[in-house]
C-alpha positions as CSV (number, residue, x, y, z in Angstrom):
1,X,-24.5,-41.6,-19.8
2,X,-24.9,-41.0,-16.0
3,X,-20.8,-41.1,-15.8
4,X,-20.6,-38.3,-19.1
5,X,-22.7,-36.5,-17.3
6,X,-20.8,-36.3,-13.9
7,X,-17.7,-35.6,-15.6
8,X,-19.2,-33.0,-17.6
9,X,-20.5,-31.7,-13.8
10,X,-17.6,-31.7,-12.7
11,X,-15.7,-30.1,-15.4
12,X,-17.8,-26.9,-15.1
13,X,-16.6,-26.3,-11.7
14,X,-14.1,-23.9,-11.3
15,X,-11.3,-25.3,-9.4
16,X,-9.0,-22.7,-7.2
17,X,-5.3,-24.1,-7.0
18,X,-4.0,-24.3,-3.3
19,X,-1.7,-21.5,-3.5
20,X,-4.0,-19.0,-5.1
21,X,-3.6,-15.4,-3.8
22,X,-0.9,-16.8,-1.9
23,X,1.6,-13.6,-2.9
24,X,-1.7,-11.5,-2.3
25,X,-1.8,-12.8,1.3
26,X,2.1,-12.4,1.8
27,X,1.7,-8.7,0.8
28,X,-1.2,-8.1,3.4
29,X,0.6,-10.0,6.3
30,X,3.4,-8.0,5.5
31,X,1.2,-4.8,5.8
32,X,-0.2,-6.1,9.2
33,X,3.2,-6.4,10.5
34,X,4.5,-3.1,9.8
35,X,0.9,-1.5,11.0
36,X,1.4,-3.7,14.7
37,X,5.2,-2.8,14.7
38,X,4.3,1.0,14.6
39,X,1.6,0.3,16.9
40,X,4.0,-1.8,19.6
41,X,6.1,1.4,19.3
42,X,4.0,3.6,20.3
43,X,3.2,1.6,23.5
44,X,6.5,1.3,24.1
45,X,7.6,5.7,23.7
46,X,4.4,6.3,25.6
47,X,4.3,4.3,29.0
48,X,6.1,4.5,31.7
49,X,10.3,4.1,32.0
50,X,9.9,4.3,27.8
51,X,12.7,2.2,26.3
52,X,12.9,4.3,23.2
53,X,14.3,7.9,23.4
54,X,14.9,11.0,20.7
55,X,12.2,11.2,18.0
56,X,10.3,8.5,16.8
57,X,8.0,9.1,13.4
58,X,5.4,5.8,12.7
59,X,3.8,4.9,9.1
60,X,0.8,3.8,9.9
61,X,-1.8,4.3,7.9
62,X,0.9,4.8,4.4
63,X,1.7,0.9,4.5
64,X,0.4,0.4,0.8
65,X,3.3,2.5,-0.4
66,X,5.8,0.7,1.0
67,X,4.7,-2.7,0.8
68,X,4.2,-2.0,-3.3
69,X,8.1,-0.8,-3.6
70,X,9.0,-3.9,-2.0
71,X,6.7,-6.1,-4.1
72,X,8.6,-5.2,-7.0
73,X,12.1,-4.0,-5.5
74,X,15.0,-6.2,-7.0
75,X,17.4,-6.7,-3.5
76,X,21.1,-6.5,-4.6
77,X,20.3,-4.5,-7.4
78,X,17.6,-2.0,-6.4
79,X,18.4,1.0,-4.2
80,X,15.9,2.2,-1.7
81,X,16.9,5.8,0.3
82,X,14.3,7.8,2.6
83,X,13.4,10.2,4.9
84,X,13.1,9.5,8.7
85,X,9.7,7.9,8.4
86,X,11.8,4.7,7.7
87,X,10.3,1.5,9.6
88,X,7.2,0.4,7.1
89,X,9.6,0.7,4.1
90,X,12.6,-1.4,6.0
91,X,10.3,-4.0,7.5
92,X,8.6,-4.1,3.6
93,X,12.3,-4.9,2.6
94,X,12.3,-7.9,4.8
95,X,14.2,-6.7,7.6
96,X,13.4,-8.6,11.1
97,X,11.2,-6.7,13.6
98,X,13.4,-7.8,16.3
99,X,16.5,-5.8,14.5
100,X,14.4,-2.8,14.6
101,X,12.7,-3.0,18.2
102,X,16.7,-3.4,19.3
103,X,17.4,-0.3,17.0
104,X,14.8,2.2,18.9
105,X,15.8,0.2,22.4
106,X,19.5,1.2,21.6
107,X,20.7,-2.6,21.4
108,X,23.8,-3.9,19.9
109,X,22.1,-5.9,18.3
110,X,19.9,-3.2,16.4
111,X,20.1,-2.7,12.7
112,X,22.3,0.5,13.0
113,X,24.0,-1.2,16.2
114,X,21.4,1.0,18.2
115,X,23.5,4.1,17.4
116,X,20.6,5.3,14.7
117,X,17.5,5.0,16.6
118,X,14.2,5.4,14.6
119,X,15.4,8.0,11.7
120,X,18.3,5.4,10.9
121,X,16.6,1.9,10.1
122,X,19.6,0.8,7.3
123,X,19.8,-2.5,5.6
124,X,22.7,-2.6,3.0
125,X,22.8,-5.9,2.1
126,X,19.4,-5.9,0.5
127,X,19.6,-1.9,-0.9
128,X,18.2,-1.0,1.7
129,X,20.1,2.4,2.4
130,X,18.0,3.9,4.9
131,X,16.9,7.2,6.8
132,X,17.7,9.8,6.9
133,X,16.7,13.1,9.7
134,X,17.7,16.0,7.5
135,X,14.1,17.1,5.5
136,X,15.3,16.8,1.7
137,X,18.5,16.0,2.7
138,X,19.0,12.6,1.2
139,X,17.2,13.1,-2.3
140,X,20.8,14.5,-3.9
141,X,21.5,10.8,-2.6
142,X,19.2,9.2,-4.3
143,X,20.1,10.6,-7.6
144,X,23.7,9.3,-6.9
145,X,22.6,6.3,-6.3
146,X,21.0,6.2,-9.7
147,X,23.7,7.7,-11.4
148,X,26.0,4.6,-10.1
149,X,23.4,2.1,-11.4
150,X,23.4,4.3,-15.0
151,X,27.3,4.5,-15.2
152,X,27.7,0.8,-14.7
153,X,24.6,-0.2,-16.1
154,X,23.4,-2.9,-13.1
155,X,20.2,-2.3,-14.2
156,X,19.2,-1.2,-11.1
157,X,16.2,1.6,-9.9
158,X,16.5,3.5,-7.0
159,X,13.5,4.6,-4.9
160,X,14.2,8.2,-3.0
161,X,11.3,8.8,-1.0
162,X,10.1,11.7,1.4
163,X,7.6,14.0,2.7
164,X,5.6,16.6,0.9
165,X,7.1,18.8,3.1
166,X,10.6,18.2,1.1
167,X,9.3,19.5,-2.4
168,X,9.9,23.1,-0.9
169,X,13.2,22.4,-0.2
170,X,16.5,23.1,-3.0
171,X,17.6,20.1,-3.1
172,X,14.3,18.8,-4.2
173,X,14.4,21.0,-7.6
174,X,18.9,20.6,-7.9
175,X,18.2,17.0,-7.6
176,X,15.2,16.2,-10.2
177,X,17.0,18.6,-12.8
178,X,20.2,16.6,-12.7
179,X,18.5,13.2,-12.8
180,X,16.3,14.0,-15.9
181,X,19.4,15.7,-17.6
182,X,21.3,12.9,-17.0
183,X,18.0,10.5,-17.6
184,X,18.8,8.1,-14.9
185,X,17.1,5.1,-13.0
186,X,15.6,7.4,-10.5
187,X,12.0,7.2,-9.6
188,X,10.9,10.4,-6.4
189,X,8.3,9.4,-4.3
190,X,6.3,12.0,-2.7
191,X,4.6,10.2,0.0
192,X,2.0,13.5,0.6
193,X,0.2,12.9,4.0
194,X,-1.4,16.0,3.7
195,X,0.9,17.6,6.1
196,X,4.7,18.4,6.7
197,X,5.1,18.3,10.3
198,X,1.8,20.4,10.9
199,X,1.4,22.5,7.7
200,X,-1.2,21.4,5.3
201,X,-0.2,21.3,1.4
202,X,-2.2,24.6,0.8
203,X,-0.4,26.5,3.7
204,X,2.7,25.7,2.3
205,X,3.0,25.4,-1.7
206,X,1.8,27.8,-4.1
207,X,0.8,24.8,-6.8
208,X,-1.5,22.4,-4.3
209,X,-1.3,19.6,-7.0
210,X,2.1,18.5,-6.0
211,X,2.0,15.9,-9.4
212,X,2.6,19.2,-11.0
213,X,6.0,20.4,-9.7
214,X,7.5,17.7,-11.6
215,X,6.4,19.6,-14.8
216,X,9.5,21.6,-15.2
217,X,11.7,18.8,-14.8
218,X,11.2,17.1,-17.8
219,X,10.1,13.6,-16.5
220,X,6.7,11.9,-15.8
221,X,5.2,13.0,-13.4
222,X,1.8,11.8,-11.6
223,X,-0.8,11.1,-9.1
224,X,-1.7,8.1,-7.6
225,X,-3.9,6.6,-5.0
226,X,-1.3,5.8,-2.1
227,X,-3.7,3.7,-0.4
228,X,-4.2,1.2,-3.3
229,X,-1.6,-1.5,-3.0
230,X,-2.7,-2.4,-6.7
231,X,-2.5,1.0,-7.8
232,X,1.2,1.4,-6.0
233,X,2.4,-1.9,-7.5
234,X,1.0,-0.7,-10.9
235,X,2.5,2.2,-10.8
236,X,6.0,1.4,-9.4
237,X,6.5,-1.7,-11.9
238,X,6.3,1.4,-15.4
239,X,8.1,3.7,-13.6
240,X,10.6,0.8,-12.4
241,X,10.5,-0.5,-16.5
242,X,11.2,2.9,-17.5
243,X,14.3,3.5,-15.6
244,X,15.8,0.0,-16.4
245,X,14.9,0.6,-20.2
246,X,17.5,3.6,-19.9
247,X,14.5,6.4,-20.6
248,X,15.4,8.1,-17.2
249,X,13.5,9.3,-14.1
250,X,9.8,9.2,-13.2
251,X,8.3,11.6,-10.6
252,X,5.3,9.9,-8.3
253,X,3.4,11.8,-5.8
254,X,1.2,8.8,-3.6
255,X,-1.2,10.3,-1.8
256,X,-2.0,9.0,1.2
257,X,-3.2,9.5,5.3
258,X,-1.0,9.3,8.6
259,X,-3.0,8.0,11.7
260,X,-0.2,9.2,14.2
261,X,0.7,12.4,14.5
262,X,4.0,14.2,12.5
263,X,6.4,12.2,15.9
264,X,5.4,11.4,19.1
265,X,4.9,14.8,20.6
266,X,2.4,16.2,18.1
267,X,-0.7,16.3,19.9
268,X,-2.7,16.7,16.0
269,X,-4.4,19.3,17.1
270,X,-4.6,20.7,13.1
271,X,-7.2,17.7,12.4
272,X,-10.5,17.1,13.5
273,X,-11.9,13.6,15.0
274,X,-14.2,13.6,11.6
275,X,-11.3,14.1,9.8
276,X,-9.7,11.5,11.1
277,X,-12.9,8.7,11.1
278,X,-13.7,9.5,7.3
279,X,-9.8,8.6,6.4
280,X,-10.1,5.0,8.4
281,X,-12.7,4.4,5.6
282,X,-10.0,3.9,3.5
283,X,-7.6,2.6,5.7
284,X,-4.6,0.6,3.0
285,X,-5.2,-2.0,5.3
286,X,-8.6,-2.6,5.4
287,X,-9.3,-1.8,1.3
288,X,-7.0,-4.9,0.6
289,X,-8.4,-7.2,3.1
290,X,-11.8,-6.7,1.7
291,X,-10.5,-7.2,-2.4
292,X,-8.7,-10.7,-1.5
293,X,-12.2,-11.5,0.2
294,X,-14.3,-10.2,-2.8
295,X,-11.8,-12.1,-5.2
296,X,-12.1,-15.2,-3.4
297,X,-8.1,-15.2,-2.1
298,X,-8.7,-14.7,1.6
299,X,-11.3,-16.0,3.7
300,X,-12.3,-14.7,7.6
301,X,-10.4,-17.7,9.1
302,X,-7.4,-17.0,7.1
303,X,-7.7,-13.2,8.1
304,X,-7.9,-13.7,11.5
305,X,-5.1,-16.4,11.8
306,X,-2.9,-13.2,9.8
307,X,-3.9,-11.4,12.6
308,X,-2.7,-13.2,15.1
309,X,0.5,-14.3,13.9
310,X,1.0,-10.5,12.9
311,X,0.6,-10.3,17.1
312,X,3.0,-13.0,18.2
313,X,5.8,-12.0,15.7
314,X,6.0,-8.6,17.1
315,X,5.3,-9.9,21.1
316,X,8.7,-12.2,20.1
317,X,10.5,-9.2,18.6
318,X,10.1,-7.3,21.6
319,X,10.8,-9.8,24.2
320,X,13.9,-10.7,22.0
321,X,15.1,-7.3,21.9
322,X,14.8,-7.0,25.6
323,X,16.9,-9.2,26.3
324,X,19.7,-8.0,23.7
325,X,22.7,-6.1,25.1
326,X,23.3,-2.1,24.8
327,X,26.8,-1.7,23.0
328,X,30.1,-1.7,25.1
329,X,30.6,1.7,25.9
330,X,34.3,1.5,23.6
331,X,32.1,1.3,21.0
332,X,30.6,5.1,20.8
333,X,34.4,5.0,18.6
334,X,33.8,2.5,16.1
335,X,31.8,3.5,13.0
336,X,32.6,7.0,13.0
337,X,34.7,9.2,10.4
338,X,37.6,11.3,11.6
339,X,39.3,13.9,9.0
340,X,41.9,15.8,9.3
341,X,43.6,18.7,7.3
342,X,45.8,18.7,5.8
343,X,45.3,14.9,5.1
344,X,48.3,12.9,6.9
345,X,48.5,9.1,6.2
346,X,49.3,7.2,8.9
């Protein structure tokens, strides 16, 4: 009896398998190591004898966003394509932090072969088909993108994010039209800060809810919490099943909060210090590190030692990418496009 009853004991206790919340833990680490990245970077613009030069835009503080893409992004059949604010979402993708520190340090070594610097993070191999400087510029690229992946039905999404400031632009509206008339695999990600460059939402667009300026285009159209990995991943994963279902194009505005300023010159003078405190309260970050603790999937000694391996990958990065070499100066030829007209074989 003693025995049935110890087994019985024992059956009543809820046992955890080893790798429980072990994906949970891989999406936080990966949202530590953009935040220190971004945070190595600006050490490195700001001191003295900078290593990095032209202009620099960090992510910190919009992590959740990219880190839920990537949670669900197919590599080799997905298409990613963004705006210049393009480290979190590469990194997210998998890319090393070492490629991109020897990107901004203008290494040959970098991911764009240090010709790009920060707008130009690119990773092909994965989808991964990068930044992009001109505001609004690449979302007509996106919708090609898509419109490759309908035509030879890969089953493929592509993800075309940017600013809020880029919903005033035409190729915003040419773009969105086209995709939902053609209904393909498309899904625009507005990734609304609050501000394009220094211009709040309300300064800027006539209809402040920017969910609703996908109303005309025929397509879903929504807003989220930004700052919610859940809530990303949830939202991403329909929209994603949509488009691979063949029922077209799904318009996302994430609302979210950008602790740097618009690049590393803007002094962010347009928000106050309060501001600024009451949107660390919900810091991406922060909200998911307390869940997986709530949940039972992280505890403080697992936090910390996240932490501090976030630290020493992005110490090794750096160091590595010191020591890379800057391209041969025959190389300013090599990956460029020459035309002439009228066309002349050789």
């Amino acid at each position: 009896m003693a025995v049935a009853n110890e087994v019985e004991k024992r059956s009543a206790v809820k046992v955890t398998p080893s790798n429980a919340g072990q994906e949970e833990r891989r999406l936080l680490a990966t949202m530590l190591l953009i935040r220190r990245f971004e945070e190595r970077t600006y050490q490195e613009y700001t001191k003295q004898g900078q290593k990095i030069g032209g202009f620099c835009h960090l992510y910190s503080g919009q992590e959740a966003v990219a880190v839920g893409i990537a949670a669900i992004f197919q590599k080799g059949k997905d298409a990613l394509v963004n705006g210049y604010r393009c480290h979190g979402h590469s990194l997210a993708l998998g890319m090393d932090p070492r490629l991109g520190f020897a990107e901004l340090f203008g290494k040959a070594t970098g991911c764009s072969k240090g010709k790009g610097g920060s707008m130009h993070f690119f990773d092909a191999e994965v989808g991964n088909h990068g930044g992009h400087g001109i505001v609004g510029g690449h979302i007509p690229l996106g919708l090609g993108f898509a419109f490759a992946q309908s035509y030879k039905k890969s089953g493929g999404v592509t993800f075309c994010l940017f600013g809020d400031g880029a919903v005033n632009q035409g190729t915003f509206n040419e773009a969105l039209n086209m995709a939902s008339l053609l209904k393909v695999p498309a899904i625009f990600i507005v990734e609304n800060n609050g501000v394009a460059m220094g211009t709040r939402v309300e300064r800027a667009s006539a209809e402040q809810d920017l969910a609703k300026r996908g109303a005309s285009f025929n397509m879903p159209h929504c807003n989220i919490d930004g700052n919610d990995l859940d809530v990303v991943i949830a939202e991403m994963t329909e929209a994603a099943n949509r488009g691979r279902r063949g029922e077209g194009p799904t318009f996302i505005v994430a609302n979210t909060y950008r602790f740097r300023g618009h690049s590393m010159s803007d002094p962010l003078k347009y928000r106050t210090k309060e501001e600024g405190e009451a949107a660390k309260q919900r810091d991406p970050i922060t909200l998911y590190e307390r869940r997986l603790i709530q949940k039972g999937l992280l505890t403080d000694e697992q936090l910390a030692v996240m932490h501090k391996e976030a630290e020493a990958k992005i110490r090794e990065a750096v160091a590595q990418a010191d020591q890379d070499p800057h391209p041969d100066l025959d190389a300013r030829f090599e990956d460029i496009l020459a035309e002439r007209y009228p066309y002349q074989p050789q």
